[in-house]
N, C-alpha and C positions, 0 to 999 in steps of 0.2 A: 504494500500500500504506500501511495510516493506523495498522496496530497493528504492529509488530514481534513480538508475542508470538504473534500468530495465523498467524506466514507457516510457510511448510513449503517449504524450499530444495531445488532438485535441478538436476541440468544435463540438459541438453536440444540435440538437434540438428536441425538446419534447413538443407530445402533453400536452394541459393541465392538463389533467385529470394524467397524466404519471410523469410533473414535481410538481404540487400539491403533489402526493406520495412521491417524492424525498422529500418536504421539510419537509413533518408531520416526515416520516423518521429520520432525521436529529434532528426534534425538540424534538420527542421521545425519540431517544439514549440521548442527551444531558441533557433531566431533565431526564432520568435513572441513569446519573452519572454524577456532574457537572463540575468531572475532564476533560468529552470527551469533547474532540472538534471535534466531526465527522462536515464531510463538504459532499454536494453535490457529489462531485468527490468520495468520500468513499465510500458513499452508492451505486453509481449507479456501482462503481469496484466490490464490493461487489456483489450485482444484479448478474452482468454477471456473475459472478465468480461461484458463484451458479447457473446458466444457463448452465454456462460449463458444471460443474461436473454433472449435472444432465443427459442433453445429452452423456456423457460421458457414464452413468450409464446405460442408456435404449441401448446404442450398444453395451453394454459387456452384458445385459442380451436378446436380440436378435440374436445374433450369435449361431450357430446350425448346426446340420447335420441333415439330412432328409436322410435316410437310406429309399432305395424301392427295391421290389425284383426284379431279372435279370428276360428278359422279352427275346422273339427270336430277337426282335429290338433291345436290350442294344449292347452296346458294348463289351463285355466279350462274349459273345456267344450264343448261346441257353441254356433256362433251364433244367435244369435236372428234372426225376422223381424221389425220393426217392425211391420207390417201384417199380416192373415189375409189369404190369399190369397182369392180371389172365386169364387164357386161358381158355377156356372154351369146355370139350368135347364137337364134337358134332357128 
């Protein structure tokens, strides 16, 4: 969390097995570096944050066009034939 004025504080519960992760989390980053003081509150911001952007990412790569050809039902009209059909003496 990098601005204090933009947080929006609330409490929150977690199952075990959920806040268990939070704290290995926590205990992890800080013997990774013994300057961090990560807390609880970081990691689970953290969590979502990468929740977000993930989310984020599967709806900018799900959006599409489905292109299908004009049918006598569409709305544009009837289809055309490329070609006249062939007459046949008879």
């Amino acid at each position: 969390m990098k601005d204090n004025e933009n947080v929006s504080k609330f409490t929150i519960s977690l199952e075990k097995d959920l806040f268990d992760w939070v704290e290995a989390q926590v205990i992890t980053i800080n013997k990774k570096d013994r300057r961090a003081k990560s807390s609880r509150s970081a990691v689970i911001a953290h969590a979502v944050q990468a929740m977000k952007e993930s989310e984020e990412e599967k709806s900018k790569r799900s959006v599409g066009v489905v292109i299908s050809p004009a049918s006598e039902n569409s709305d544009i009209g009837p289809s055309t034939r490329a070609t006249k059909p062939s007459r046949k003496a008879g």
